[in-house]
C-alpha positions as CSV (number, residue, x, y, z in Angstrom):
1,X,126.5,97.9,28.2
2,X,128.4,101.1,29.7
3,X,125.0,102.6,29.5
4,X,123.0,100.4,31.5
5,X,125.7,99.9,33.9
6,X,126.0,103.9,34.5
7,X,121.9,103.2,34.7
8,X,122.5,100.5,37.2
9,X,125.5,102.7,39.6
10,X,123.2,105.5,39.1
11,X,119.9,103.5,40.7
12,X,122.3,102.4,43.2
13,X,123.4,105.8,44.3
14,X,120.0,106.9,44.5
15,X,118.8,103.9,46.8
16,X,122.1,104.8,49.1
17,X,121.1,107.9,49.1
18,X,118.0,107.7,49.9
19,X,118.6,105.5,52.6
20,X,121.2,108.4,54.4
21,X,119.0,111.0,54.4
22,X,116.4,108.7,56.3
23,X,119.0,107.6,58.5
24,X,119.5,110.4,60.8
25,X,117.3,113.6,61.9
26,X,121.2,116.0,61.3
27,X,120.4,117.5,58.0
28,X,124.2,118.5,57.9
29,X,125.5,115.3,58.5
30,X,123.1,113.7,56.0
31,X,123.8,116.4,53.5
32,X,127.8,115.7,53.3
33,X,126.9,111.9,53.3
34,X,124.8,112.1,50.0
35,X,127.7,114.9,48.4
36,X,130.3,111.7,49.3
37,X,127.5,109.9,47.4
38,X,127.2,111.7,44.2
39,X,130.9,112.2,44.0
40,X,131.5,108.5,43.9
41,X,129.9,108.7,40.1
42,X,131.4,112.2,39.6
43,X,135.2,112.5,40.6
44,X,137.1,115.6,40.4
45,X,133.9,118.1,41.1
46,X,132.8,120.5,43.6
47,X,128.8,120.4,44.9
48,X,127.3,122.8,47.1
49,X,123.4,122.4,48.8
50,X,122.2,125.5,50.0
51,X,118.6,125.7,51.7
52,X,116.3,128.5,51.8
53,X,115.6,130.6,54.9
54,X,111.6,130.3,55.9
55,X,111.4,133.8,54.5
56,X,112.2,132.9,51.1
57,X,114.7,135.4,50.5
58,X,118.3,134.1,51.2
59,X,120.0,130.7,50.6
60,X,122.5,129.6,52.8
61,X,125.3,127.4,51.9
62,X,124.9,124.0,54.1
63,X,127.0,121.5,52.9
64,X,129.7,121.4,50.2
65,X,133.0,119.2,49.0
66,X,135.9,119.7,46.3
67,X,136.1,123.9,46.3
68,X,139.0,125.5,47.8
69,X,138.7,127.6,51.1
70,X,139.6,130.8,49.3
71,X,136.4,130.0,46.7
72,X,134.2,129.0,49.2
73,X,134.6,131.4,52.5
74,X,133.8,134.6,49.9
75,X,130.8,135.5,51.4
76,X,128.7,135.7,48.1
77,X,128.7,131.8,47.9
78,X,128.1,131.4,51.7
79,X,124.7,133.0,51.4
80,X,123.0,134.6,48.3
81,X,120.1,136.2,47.6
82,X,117.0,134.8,45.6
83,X,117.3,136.0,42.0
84,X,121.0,136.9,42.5
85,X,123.1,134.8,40.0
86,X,122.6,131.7,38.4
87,X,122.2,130.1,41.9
88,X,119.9,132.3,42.9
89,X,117.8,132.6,39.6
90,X,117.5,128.5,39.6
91,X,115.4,129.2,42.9
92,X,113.5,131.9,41.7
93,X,112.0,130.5,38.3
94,X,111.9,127.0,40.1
95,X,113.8,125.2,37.0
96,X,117.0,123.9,36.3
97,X,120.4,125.4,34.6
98,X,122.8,124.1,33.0
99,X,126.0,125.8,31.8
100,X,128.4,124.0,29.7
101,X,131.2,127.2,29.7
102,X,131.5,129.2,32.3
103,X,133.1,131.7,29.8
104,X,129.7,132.5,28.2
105,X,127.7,132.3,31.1
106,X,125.7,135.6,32.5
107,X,126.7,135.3,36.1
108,X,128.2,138.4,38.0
109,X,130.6,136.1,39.8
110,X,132.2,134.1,36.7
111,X,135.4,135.7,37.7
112,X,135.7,133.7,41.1
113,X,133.8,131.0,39.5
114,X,136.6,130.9,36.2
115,X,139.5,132.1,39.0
116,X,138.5,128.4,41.0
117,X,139.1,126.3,37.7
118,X,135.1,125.3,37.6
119,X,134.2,124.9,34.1
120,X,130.7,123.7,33.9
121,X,128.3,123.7,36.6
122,X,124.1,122.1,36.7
123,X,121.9,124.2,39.0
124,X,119.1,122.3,40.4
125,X,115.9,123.9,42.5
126,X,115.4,122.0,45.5
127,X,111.8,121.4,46.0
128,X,109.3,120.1,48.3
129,X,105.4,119.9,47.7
130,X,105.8,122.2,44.9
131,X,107.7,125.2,47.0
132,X,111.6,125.9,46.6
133,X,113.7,124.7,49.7
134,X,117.0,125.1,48.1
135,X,118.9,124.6,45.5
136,X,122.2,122.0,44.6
137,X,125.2,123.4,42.5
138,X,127.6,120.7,41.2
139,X,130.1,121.8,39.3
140,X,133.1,120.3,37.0
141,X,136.8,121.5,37.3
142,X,136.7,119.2,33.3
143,X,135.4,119.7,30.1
144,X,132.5,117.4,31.4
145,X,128.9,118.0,29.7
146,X,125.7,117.5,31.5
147,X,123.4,114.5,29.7
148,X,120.3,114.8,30.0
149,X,120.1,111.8,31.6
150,X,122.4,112.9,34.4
151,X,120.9,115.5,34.8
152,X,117.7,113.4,35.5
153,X,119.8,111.7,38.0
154,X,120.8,115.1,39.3
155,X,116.7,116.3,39.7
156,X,115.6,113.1,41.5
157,X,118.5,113.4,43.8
158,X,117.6,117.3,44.4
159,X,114.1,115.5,45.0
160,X,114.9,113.5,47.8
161,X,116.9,116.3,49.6
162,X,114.0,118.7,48.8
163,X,111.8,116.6,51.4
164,X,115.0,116.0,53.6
165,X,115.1,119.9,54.3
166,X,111.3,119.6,54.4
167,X,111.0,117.2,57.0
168,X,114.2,119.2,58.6
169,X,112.2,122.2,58.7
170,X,109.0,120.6,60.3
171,X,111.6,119.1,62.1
172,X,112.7,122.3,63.6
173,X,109.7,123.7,63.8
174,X,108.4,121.0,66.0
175,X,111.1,121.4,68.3
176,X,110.9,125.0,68.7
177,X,106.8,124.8,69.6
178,X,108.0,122.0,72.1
179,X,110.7,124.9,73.3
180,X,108.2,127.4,73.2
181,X,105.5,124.7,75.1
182,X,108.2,124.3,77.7
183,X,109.1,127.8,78.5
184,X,105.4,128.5,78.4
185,X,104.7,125.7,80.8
186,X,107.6,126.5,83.3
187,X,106.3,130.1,83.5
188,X,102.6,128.8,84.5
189,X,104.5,126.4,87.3
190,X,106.2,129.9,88.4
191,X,103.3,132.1,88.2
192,X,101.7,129.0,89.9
193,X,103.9,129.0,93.0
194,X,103.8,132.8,93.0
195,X,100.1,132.5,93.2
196,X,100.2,129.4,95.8
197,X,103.0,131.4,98.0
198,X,100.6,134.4,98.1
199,X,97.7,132.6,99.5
200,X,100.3,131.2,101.8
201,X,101.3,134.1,103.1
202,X,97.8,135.7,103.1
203,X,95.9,132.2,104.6
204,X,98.8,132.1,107.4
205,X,99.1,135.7,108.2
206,X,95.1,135.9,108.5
207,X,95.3,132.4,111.1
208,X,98.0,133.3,113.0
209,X,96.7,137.8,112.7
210,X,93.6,136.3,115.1
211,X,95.4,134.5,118.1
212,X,98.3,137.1,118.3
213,X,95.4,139.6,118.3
214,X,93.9,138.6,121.2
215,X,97.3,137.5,122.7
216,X,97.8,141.3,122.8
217,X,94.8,142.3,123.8
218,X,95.0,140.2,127.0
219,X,99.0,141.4,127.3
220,X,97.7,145.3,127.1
221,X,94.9,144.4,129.1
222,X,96.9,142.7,132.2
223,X,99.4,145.8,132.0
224,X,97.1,148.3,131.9
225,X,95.7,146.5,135.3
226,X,99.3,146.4,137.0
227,X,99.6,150.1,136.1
228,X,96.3,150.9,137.4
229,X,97.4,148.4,141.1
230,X,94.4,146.0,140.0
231,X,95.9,143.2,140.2
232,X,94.2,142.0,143.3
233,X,92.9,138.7,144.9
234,X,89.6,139.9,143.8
235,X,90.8,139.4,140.2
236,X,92.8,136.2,140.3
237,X,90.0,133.9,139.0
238,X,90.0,137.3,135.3
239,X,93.7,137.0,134.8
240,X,93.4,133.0,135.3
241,X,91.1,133.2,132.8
242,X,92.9,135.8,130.2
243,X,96.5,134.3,130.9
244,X,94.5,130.6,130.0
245,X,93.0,132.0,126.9
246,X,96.6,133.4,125.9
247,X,97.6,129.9,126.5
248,X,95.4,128.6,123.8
249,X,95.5,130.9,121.2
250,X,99.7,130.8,121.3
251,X,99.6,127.1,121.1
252,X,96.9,127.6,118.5
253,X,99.7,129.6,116.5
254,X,102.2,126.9,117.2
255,X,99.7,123.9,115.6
256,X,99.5,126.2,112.6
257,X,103.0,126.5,112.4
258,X,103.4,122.6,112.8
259,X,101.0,121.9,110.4
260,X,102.5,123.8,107.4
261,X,106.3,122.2,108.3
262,X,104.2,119.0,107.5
263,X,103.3,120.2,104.4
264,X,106.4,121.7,103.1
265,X,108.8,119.2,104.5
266,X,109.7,116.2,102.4
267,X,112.1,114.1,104.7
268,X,113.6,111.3,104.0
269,X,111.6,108.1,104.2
270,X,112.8,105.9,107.2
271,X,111.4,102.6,105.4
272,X,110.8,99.1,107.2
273,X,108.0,96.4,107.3
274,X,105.1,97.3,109.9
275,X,102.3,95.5,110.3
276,X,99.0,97.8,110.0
277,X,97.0,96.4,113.3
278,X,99.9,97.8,115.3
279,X,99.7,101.1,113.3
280,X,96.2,101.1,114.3
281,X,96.9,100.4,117.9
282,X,99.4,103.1,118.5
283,X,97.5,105.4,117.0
284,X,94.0,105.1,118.5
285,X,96.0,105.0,121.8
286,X,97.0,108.8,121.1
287,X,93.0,109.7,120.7
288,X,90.8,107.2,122.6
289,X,90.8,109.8,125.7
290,X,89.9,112.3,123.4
291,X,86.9,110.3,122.2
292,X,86.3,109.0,125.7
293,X,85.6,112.7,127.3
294,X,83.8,114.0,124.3
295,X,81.9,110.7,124.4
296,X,82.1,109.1,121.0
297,X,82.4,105.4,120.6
298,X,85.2,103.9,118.5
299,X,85.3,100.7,116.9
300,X,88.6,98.8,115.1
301,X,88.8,95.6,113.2
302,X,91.6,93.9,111.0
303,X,91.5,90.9,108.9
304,X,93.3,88.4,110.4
305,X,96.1,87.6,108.1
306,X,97.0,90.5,106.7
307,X,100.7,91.0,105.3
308,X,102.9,93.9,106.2
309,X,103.4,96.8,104.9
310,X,106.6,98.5,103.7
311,X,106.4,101.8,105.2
312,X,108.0,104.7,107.2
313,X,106.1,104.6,110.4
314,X,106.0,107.8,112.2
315,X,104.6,109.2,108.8
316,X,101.9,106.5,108.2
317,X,100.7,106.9,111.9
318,X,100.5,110.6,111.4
319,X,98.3,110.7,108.4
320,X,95.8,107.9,110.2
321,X,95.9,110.6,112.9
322,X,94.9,113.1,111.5
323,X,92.2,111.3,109.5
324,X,91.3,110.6,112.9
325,X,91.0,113.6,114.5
326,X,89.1,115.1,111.2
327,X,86.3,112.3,111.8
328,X,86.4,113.5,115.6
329,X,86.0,117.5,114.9
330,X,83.0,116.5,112.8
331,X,81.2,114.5,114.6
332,X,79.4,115.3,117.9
333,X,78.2,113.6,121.5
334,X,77.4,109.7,120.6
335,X,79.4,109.3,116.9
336,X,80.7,106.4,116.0
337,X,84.5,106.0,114.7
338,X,85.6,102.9,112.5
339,X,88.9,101.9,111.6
340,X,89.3,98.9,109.8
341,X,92.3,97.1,107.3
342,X,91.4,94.5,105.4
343,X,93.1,93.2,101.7
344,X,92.5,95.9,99.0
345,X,90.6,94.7,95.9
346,X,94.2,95.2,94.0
347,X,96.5,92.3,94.1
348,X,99.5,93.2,96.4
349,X,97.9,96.3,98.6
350,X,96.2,96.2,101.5
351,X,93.5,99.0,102.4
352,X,93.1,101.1,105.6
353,X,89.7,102.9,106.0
354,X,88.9,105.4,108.4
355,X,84.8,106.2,108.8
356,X,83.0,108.7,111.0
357,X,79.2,109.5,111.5
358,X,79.5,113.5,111.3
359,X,78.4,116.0,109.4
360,X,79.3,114.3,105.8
361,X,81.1,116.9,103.4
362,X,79.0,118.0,100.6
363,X,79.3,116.7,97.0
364,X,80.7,120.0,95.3
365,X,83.9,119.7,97.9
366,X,84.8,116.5,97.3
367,X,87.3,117.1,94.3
368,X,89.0,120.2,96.6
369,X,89.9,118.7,100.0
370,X,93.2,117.1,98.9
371,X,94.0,121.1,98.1
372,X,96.2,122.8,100.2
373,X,94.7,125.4,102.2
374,X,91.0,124.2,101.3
375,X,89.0,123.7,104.2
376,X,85.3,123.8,105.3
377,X,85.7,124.3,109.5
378,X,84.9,127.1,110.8
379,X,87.4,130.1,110.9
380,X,90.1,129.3,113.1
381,X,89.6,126.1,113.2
382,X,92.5,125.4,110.7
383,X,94.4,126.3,107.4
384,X,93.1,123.6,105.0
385,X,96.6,121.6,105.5
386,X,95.6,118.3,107.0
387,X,94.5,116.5,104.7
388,X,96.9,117.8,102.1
389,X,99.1,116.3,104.7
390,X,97.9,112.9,104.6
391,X,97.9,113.0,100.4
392,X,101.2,113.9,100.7
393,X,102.3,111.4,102.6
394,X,100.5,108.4,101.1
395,X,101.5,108.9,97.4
396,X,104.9,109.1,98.4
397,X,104.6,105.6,100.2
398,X,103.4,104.6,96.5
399,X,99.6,104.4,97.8
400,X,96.4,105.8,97.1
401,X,93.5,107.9,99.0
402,X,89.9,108.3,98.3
403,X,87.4,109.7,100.1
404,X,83.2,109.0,99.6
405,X,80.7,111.0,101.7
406,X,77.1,111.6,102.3
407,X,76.0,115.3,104.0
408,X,74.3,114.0,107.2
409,X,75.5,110.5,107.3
410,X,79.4,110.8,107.5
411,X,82.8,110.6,105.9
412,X,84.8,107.6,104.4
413,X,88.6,107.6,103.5
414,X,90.4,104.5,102.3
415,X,93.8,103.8,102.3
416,X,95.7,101.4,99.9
417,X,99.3,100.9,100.8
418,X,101.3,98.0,99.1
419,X,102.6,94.8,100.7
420,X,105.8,94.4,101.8
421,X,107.7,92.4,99.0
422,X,107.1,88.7,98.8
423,X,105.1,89.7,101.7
424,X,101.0,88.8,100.3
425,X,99.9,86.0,102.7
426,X,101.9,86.5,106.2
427,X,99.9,85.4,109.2
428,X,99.2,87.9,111.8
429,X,97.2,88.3,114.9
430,X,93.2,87.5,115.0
431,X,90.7,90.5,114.3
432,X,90.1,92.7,117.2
């Protein structure tokens, strides 16, 4: 009966055990729990686990109980070598040893070992699919003799913390390729916006290099006619002309400037409900003498019944805008501009589209116009910041941009903006 209940408290330990090193991904922590665990069927011992480096050629101590500090801060049973001592021989021939007398063992550190009190000691190999890990001393401060069945017990404990340090070290090594992933991934971003700032600086230098080149040119120009007494009312209608030119190309510079403020600044949303016909109203009110002296037609309809939109304004208006004004730039004498808003085929968005009958943008673009500082217009004509602009602006409102295109036949973006909340059915003004 004493048998088969040391059986039974044995199978017990091992399911407890078993169950705390699954319980947490701290080997330390799971270590000490699963010592407390074996010393519940072995009072008045001291155990030590010690786990293998990945080189295979140290073992450091990881957990312990019962020793003394003056036994167990000596430095040879904080970390051994593999072969040295009994420890470090149970790792290198992968099997286990048990010494019942200390006084007969061959151990070149029996003296500490006898000076602690420690009397008999098992010395099991750690092991996990077939490769050392570690090993696990417990040792006896008693005349108490190893069974062979305890020893048993002993192995398939030494079992379970074999794949513990296992999954520990797969553990570890997971996180440090994740670290190394991360660092790896943070240096791209920064070699990324080293890249992106140095086509910043070389796109806006080249845009803004052009109009303050002729500025001067002009400036020299002038000057070097008031030195020479040519300015004359013969030559009124010249300088009209060069300080008018000036006048363009330094507002030119200023629309470049204004354009990448757009891009770079990220202020704070001023959020209300807005109804999209009157988005589309203000805004074609800013263009329609634009499209009136460069003769292109412009058409707008709404569904009637649309809901409001949750949305900051200003910022909303300025990205129809300068949809807008894209459609106008590529279209010539007679095109046709649509704005329309209708209910978007997802539940809860309504969609804004803005068409034009220009010059279409061919197929092999289409993925790049969203980039900033990608552009097909002419050379200064703009940086490639617009529509980067408008992307920015939408997908911070929580919406969504497309764009479909035909060379030849003209452009297409669509909108999708959500509804205000509780807002999918509101009544608004008839379709214009």
């Amino acid at each position: 009966k004493q048998e088969l209940d040391q059986q039974s408290a044995r199978l017990a330990t091992l399911s407890s055990i078993a169950t705390t090193l699954t319980s947490s991904l701290d080997l330390r922590e799971v270590l000490q729990r699963t010592i407390d665990e074996i010393l519940k069927l072995l009072h008045g011992a001291s155990i030590r686990i010690y786990m293998l480096e990945p080189k295979g050629e140290w073992l450091n101590l990881v957990a312990w109980r019962g020793a003394s500090s003056a036994f167990i801060d000596r430095e040879h049973f904080q970390r051994r070598r593999v072969g040295d001592g009994l420890l470090g021989r149970t790792v290198l021939h992968r099997r286990t040893i048990v010494v019942d007398n200390f006084l007969r063992a061959d151990d070149p550190y029996v003296e500490d070992i006898v000076e602690e009190g420690l009397v008999s000691s098992v010395y099991i190999p750690l092991m996990a699919k077939e490769k050392p890990v570690g090993a696990l001393c417990v040792s006896s401060y008693t005349e108490f003799r190893f069974s062979r069945d305890f020893v048993e017990f002993l192995t398939a404990v030494g079992n379970q913390i074999g794949v513990a340090m296992e999954n520990a070290n797969l553990y570890e090594g997971l996180k440090e390729a994740y670290e190394e992933l991360r660092r790896t991934q943070e240096q791209l971003i920064r070699t990324e916006k080293l890249a992106s700032l140095g086509k910043l600086a070389a796109t806006i230098a080249h845009e803004i290099n052009n109009p303050l080149s002729v500025v001067l040119t002009y400036t020299k120009l002038m000057k070097n006619m008031l030195q020479r007494g040519a300015f004359t009312p013969k030559r009124l209608s010249d300088i009209s002309r060069f300080l008018g030119t000036m006048e363009s190309e330094t507002a030119r510079c200023g629309e470049i400037v204004r354009n990448l403020l757009a891009f770079a600044r990220h202020s704070t949303l001023n959020m209300a409900e807005h109804r999209v016909e009157e988005i589309i109203q203000r805004t074609v009110a800013l263009i329609a003498h634009d499209l009136e002296m460069k003769e292109m037609r412009l058409r707008c309809f709404w569904e009637p019944g649309l809901p409001p939109v949750k949305c900051d304004f200003r910022q909303i208006q300025q990205a129809i805008l300068n949809l807008m004004m894209n459609g106008v730039e590529a279209m010539g004498k007679g095109g046709l501009l649509t704005v329309e808003a209708r209910m978007d085929p997802r539940e809860g968005f309504v969609q804004l589209s803005v068409s034009d009958t220009g010059c279409g943008i061919p197929e092999e673009n289409l993925s790049q116009i969203f980039e900033p500082f990608f552009t097909t217009k002419e050379e200064a004509k703009g940086v490639g910041l617009g529509l980067a602009v408008v992307y920015g602006i939408i997908t911070r409102h929580g919406g969504s941009i497309e764009v479909e295109s035909r060379v030849g036949e003209g452009t297409t973006f669509r909108i999708s903006l959500p509804c205000a909340s509780g807002q999918q059915g509101a009544l608004s003004s008839n379709g214009n």
